[in-house]
VODREN-285600 format. One record per residue (C-alpha): residue number from 1; chain; x, y negated, z. Coordinates in steps of 0.02 Angstrom, whole numbers, plus 50000, padded with zeros to 5 digits. Example, Ala and Ser with C-alpha at 12.3 -4.5 7.8 and 13.67 -1.06 7.14 Angstrom:
<site seq="1" mol="A" east="50615" north="50225" up="50390"/>
<site seq="2" mol="A" east="50684" north="50053" up="50357"/>
//
This chain:
<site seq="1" mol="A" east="48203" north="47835" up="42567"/>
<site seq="2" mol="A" east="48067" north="47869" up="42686"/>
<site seq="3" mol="A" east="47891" north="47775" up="42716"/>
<site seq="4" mol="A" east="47973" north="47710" up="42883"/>
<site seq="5" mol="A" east="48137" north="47629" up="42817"/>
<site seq="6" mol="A" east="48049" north="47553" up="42667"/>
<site seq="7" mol="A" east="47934" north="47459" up="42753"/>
<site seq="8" mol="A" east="48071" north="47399" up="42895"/>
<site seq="9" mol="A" east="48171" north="47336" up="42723"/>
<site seq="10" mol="A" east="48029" north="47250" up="42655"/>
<site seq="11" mol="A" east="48012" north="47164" up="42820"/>
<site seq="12" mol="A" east="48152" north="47126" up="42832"/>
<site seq="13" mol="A" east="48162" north="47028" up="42663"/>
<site seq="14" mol="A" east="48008" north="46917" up="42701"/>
<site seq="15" mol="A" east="48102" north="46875" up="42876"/>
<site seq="16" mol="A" east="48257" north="46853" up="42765"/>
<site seq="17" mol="A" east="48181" north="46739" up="42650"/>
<site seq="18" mol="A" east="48085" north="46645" up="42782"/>
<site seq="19" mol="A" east="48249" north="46600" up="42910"/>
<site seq="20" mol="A" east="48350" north="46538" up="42776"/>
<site seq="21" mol="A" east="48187" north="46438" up="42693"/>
<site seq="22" mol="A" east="48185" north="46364" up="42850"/>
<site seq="23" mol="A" east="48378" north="46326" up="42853"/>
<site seq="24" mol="A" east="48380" north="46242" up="42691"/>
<site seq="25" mol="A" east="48233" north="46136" up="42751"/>
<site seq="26" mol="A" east="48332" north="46071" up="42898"/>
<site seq="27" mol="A" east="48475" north="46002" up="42791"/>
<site seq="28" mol="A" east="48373" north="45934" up="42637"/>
<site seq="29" mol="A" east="48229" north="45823" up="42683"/>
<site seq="30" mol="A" east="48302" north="45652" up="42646"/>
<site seq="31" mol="A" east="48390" north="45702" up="42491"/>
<site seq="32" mol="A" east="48235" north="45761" up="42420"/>
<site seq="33" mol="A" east="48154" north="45592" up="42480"/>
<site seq="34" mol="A" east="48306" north="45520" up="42344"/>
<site seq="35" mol="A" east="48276" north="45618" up="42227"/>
<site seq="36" mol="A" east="48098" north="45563" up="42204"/>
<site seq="37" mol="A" east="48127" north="45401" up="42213"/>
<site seq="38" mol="A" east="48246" north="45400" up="42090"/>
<site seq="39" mol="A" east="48130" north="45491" up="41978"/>
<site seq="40" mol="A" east="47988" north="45360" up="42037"/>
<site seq="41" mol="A" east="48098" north="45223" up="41973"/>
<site seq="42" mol="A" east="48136" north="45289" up="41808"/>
<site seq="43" mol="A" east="47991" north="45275" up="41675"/>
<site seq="44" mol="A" east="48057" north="45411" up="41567"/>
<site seq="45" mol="A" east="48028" north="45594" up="41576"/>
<site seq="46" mol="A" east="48111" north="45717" up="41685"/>
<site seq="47" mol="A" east="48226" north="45834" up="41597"/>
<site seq="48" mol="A" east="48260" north="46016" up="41695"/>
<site seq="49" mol="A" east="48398" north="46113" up="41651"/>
<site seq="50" mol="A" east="48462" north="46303" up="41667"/>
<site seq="51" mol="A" east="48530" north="46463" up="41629"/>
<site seq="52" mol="A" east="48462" north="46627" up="41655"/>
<site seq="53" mol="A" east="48357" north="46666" up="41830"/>
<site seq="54" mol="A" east="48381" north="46483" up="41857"/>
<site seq="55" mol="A" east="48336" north="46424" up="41695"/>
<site seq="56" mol="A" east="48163" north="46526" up="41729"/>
<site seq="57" mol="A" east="48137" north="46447" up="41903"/>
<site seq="58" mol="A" east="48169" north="46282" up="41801"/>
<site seq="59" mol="A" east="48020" north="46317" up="41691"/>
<site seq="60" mol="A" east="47916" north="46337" up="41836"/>
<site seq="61" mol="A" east="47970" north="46168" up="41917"/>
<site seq="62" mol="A" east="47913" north="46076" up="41752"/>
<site seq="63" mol="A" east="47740" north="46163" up="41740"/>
<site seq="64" mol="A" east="47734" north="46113" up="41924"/>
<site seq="65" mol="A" east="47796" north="45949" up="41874"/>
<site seq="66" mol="A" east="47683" north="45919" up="41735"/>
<site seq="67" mol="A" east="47535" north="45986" up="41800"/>
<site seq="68" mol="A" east="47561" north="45841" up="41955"/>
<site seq="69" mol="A" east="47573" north="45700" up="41870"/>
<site seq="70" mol="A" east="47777" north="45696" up="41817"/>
<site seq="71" mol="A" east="47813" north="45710" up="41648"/>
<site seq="72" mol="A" east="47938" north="45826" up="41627"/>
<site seq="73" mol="A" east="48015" north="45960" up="41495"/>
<site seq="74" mol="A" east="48116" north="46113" up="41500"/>
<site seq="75" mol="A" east="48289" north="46125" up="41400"/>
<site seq="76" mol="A" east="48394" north="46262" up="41376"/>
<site seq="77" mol="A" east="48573" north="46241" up="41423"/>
<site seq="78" mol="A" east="48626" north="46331" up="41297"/>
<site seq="79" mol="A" east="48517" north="46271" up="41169"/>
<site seq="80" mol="A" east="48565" north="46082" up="41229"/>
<site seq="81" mol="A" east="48701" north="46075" up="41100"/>
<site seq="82" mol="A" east="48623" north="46150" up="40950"/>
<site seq="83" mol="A" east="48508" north="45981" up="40936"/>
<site seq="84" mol="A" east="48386" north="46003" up="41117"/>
<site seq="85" mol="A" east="48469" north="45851" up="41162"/>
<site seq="86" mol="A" east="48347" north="45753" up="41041"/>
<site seq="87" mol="A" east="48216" north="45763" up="41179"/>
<site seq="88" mol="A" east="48315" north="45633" up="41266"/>
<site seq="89" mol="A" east="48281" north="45434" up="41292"/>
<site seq="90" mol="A" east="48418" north="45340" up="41368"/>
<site seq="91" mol="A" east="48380" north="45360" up="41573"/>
<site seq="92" mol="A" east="48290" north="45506" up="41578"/>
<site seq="93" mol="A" east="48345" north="45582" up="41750"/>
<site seq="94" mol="A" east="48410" north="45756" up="41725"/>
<site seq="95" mol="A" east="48381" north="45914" up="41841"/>
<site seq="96" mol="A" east="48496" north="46014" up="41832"/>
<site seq="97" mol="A" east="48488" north="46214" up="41934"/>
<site seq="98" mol="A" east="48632" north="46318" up="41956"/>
<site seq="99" mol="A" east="48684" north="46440" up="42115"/>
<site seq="100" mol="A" east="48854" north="46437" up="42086"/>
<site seq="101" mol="A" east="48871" north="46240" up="42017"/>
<site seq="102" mol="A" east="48996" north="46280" up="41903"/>
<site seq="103" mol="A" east="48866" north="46369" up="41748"/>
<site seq="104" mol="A" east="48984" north="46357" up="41602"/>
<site seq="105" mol="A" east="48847" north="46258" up="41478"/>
<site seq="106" mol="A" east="48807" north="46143" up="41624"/>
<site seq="107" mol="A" east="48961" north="46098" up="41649"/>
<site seq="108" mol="A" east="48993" north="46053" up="41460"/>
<site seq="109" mol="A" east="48828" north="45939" up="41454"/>
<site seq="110" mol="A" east="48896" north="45820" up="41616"/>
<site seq="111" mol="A" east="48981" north="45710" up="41500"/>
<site seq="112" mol="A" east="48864" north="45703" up="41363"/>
<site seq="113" mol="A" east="48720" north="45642" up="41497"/>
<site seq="114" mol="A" east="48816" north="45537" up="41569"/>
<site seq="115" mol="A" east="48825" north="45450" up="41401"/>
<site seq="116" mol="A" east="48639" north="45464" up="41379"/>
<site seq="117" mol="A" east="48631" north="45361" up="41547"/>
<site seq="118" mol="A" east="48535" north="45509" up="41638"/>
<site seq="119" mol="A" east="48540" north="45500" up="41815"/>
<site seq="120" mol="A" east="48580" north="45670" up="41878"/>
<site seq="121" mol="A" east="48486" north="45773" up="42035"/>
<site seq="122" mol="A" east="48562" north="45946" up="42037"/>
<site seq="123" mol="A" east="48490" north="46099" up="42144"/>
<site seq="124" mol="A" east="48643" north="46201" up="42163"/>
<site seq="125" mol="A" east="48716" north="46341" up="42260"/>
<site seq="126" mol="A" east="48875" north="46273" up="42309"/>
<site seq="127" mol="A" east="48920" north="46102" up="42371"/>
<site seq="128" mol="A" east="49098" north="46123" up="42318"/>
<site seq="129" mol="A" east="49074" north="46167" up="42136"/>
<site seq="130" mol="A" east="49098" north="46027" up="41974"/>
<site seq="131" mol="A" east="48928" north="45995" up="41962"/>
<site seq="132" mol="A" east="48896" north="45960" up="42151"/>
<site seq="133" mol="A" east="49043" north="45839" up="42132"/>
<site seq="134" mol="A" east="48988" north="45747" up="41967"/>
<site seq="135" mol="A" east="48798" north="45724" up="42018"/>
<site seq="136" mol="A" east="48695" north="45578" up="42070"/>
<site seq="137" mol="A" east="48580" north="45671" up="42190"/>
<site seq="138" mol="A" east="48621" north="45847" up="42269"/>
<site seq="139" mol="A" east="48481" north="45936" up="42327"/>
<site seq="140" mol="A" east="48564" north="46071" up="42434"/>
<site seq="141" mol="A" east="48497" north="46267" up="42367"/>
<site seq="142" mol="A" east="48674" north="46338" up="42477"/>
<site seq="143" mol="A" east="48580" north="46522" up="42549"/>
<site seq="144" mol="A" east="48683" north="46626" up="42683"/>
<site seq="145" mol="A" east="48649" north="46792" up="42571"/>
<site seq="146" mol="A" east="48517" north="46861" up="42436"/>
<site seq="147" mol="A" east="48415" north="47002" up="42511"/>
<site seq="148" mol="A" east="48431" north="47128" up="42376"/>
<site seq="149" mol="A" east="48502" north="47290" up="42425"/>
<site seq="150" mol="A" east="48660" north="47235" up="42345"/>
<site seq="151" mol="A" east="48656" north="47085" up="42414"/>
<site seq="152" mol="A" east="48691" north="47018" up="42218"/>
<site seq="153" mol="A" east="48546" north="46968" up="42107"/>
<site seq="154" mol="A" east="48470" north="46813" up="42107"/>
<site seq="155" mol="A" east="48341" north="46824" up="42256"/>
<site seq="156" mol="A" east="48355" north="46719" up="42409"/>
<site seq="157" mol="A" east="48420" north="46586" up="42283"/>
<site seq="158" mol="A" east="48302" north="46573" up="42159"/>
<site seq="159" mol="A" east="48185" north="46538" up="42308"/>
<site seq="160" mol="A" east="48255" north="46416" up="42388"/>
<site seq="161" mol="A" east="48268" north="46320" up="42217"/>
<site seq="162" mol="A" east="48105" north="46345" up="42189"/>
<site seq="163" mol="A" east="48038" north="46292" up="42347"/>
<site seq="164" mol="A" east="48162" north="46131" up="42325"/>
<site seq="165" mol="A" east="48052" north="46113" up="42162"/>
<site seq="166" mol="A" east="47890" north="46134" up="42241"/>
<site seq="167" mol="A" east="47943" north="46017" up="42378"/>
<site seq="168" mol="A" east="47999" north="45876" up="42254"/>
<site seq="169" mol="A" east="47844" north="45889" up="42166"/>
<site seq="170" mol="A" east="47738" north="45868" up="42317"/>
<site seq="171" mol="A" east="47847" north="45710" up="42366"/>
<site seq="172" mol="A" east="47804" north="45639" up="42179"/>
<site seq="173" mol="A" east="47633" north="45687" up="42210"/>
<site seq="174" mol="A" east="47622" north="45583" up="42365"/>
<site seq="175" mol="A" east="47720" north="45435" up="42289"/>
<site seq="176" mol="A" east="47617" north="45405" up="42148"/>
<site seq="177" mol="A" east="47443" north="45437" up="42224"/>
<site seq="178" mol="A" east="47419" north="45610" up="42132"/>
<site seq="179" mol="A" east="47225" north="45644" up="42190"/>
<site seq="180" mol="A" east="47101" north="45778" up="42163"/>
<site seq="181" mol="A" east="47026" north="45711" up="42008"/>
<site seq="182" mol="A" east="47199" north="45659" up="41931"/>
<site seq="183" mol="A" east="47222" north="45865" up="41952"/>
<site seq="184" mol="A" east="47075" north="45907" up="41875"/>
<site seq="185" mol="A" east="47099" north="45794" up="41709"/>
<site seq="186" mol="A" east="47252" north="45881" up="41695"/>
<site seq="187" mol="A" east="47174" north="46064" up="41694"/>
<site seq="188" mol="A" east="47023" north="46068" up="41611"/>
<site seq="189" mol="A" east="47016" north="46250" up="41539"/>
<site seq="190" mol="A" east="47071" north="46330" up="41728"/>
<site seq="191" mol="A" east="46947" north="46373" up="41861"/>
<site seq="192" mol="A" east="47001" north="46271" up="42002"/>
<site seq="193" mol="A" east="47004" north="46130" up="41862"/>
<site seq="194" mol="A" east="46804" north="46134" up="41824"/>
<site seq="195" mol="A" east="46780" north="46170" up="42020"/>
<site seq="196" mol="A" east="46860" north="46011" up="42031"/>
<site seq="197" mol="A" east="46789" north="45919" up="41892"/>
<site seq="198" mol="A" east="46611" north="45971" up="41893"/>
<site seq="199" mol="A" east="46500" north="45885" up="42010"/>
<site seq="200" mol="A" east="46357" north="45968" up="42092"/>
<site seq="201" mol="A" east="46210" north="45862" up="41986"/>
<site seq="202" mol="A" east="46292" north="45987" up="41862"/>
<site seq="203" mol="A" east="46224" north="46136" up="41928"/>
<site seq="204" mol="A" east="46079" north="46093" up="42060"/>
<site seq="205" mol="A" east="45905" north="46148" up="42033"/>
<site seq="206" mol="A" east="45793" north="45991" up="42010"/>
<site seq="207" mol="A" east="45655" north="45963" up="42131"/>
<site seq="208" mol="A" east="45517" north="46037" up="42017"/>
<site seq="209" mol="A" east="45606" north="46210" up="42030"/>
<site seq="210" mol="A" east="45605" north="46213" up="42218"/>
<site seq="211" mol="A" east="45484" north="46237" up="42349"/>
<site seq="212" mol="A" east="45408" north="46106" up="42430"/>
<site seq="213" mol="A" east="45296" north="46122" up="42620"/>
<site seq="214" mol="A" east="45218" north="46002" up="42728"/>
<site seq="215" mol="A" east="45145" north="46025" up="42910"/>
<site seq="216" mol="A" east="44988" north="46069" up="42868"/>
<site seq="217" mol="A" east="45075" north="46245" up="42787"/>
<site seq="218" mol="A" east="45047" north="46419" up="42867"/>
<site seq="219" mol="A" east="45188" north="46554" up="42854"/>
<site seq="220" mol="A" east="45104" north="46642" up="42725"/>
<site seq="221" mol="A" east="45081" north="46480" up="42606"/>
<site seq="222" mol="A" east="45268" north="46455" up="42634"/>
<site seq="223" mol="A" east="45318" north="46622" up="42588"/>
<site seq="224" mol="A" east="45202" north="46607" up="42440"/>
<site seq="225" mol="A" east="45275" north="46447" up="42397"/>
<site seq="226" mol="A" east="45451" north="46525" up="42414"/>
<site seq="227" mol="A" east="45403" north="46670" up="42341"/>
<site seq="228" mol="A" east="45343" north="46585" up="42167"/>
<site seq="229" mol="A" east="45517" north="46464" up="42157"/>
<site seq="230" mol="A" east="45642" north="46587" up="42241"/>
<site seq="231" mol="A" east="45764" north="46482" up="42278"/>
<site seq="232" mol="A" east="45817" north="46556" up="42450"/>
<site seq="233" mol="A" east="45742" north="46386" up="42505"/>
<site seq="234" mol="A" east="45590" north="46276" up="42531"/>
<site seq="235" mol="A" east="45601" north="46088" up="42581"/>
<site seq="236" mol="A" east="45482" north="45965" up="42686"/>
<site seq="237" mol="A" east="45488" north="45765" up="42597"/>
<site seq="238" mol="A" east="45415" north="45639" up="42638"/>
<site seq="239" mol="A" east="45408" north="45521" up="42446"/>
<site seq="240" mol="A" east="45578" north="45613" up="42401"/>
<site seq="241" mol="A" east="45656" north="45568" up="42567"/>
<site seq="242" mol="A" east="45722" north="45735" up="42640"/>
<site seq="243" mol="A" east="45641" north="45785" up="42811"/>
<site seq="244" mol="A" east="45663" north="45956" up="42830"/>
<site seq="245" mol="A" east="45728" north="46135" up="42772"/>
<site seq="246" mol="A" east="45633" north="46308" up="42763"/>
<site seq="247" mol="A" east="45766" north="46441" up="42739"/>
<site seq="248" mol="A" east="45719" north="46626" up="42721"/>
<site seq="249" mol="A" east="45816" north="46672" up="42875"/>
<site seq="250" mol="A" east="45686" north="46550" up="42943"/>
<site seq="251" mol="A" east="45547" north="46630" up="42865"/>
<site seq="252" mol="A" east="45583" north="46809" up="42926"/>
<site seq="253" mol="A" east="45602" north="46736" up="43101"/>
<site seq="254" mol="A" east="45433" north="46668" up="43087"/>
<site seq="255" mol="A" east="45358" north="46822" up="43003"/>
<site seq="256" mol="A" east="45418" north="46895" up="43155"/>
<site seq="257" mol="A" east="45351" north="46808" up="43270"/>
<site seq="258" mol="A" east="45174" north="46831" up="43243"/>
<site seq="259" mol="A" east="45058" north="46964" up="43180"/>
<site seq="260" mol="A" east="44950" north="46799" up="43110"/>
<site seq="261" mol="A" east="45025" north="46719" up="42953"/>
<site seq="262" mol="A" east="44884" north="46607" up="42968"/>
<site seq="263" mol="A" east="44998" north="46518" up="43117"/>
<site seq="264" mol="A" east="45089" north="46343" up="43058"/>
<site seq="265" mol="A" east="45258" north="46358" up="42970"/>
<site seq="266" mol="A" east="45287" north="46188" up="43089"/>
<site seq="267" mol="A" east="45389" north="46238" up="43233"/>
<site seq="268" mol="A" east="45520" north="46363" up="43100"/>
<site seq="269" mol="A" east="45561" north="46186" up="42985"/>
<site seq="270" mol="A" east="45738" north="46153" up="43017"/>
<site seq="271" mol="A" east="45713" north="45942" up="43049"/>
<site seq="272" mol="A" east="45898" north="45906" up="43035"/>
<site seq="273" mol="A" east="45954" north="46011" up="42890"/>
<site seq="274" mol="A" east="46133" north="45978" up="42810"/>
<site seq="275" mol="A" east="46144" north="45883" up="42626"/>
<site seq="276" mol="A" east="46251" north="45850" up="42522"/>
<site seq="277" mol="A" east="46296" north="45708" up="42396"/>
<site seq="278" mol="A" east="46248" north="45750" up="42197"/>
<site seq="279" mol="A" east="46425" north="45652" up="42139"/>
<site seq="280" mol="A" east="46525" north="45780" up="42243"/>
<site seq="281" mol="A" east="46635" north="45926" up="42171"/>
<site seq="282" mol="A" east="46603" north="46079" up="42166"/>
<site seq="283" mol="A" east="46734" north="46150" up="42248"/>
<site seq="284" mol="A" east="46687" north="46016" up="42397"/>
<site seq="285" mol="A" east="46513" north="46097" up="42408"/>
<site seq="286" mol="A" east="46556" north="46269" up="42424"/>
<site seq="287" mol="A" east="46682" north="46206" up="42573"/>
<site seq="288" mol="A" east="46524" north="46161" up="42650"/>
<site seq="289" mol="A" east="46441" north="46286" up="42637"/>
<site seq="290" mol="A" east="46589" north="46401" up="42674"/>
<site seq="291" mol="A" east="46705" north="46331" up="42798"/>
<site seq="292" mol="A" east="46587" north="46361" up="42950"/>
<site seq="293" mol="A" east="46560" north="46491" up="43086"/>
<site seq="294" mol="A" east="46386" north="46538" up="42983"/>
<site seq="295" mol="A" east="46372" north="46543" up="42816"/>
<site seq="296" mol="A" east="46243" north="46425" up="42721"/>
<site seq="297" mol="A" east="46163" north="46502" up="42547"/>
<site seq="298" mol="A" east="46096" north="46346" up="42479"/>
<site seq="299" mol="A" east="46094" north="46145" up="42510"/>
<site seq="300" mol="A" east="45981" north="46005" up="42479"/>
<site seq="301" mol="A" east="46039" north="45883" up="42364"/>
<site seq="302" mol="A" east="46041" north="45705" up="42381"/>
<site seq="303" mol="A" east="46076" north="45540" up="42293"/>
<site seq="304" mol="A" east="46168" north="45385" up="42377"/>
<site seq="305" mol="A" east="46012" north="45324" up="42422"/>
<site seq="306" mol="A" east="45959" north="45473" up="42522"/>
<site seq="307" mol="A" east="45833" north="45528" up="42414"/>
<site seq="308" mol="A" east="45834" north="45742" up="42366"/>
<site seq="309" mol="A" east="45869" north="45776" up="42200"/>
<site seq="310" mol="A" east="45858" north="45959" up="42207"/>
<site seq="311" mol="A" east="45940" north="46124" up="42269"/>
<site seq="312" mol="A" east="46091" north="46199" up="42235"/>
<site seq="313" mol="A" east="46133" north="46392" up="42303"/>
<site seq="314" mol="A" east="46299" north="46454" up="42341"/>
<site seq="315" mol="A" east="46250" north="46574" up="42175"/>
<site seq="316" mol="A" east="46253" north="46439" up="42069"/>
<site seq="317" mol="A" east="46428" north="46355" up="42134"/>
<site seq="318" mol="A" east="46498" north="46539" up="42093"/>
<site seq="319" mol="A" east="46432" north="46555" up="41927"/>
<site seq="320" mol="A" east="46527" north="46397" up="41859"/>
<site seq="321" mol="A" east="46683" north="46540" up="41871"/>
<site seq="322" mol="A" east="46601" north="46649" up="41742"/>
<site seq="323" mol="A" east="46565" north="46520" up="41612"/>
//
């Protein structure tokens, strides 16, 4: 196949995938809304069950799940019967994923969790089939066509369900008050988990590392100063109260100014310099210091009370990805 025609075909499967996304979304908002509550109103853990490509897009949906704030578990359909069915508590709601509803080992368990008293939500394929007909909740997974060549294996479908899961979990999220730190205490060992748990007193430079000026400085005792504590930064206090910022873009602009580095550092102090908060995260600072037209390198830090703690540098937010 040549260059040309591949890359029409795999445009054409992201516009595939992204029409009938947005067709499913159309038809499915409310019952999604049911589905969570349902789940909200049940104190027992979530049960997701599958077969094959869909039992695999089920184990996604309960790390997503878990990892949210739902408790949840994984069981194999076809290991249901051979004693998985132990993991159950009367009233745990049951998920249940299948594209063509009618998944042989699904089908058997129906009656058993319907005498475990497990509400039923089923993602499935085909509003027609037995287990469309025999569940609680039906979250609607129905795709026009998967966008394999053969228009056969498991692609649009597993998807949609996936997306259905996503979606679900996002609802729970919202329901119970999921937050940030809630996130964080449940991933401890990941990256985004310590750039959510650890706060930027963690990592700042205390103020006996950085630079310090006053008016009375010349250029060259600020780049001395700076040069001695290179911290990118010096800072102008007044008893710990922040005043004013030094930055070495500031210092080169003054260096180039004048041919006397006698002259006062005075008029280069940036008098209105942005701060942030030692209690925030991590990942909060380097959104400060990123999301803007102009970069910023480093940050005075300061407690409630407005007093500066220290410095921390975009280096040091970076470096908590290494450890």
């Amino acid at each position: 196949m040549a260059k040309k025609e591949i890359n029409r075909l795999s445009q054409s499967i992201f516009e595939s995938y992204s029409s009938q996304l947005l067709q499913v979304s159309k038809n499915i908002d409310q019952d999604i809304q049911s589905a969570a509550e349902l789940i909200i109103n049940n104190s027992g853990k979530v049960v997701v069950c599958g077969l094959g490509k869909s039992g695999l897009i089920g184990q996604k949906i309960v790390a997503t799940l878990c990892s949210t704030g739902t408790r949840s578990v994984y069981m194999h359909a076809a290991e249901a019967i051979h004693g998985d069915l132990g993991i159950y508590n009367p009233g745990d709601p049951t998920i249940l994923i299948s594209k063509s509803g009618n998944t042989e080992e699904l089908v058997r368990l129906i009656p058993i969790l319907k005498e475990f008293q497990s509400p039923l939500i089923a993602i499935i394929g085909n509003m027609d089939s037995f287990i469309a007909k025999n569940s609680d909740i039906i979250l609607n997974g129905t795709v026009e066509k998967e966008i394999d060549p053969l228009g056969v294996v498991p692609t649009t479908s597993s998807l949609v369900a996936l997306a259905i899961g996503d979606a679900l979990a996002s609802v729970l999220m919202v329901q119970r008050g999921f937050d940030k730190k809630d996130f964080a205490r449940n991933h401890p060992g990941g990256e985004l988990g310590k750039q959510l748990a650890l706060k930027v007193e963690s990592v700042m430079h205390p103020l006996n590392d950085v630079a310090q000026i006053d008016e009375n400085d010349s250029i060259s005792s600020c780049a001395s100063k700076m040069t001695k504590k290179p911290l990118g930064a010096a800072l102008h206090l007044d008893n710990d109260i922040l005043k004013g910022i030094v930055t070495e873009g500031d210092l080169r602009k003054s260096i180039a100014s004048t041919s006397d580095l006698s002259n006062s550092i005075l008029d280069f102090i940036n008098n209105n310099p942005i701060s942030i908060n030692s209690s925030i995260s991590i990942l909060d600072a380097m959104k400060v210091m990123e999301d803007r037209h102009s970069q910023i390198s480093c940050l005075p830090v300061i407690d409630s009370d407005g007093k500066c703690l220290g410095l921390v540098t975009l280096h040091d937010l970076y470096q908590t990805k290494l450890v």
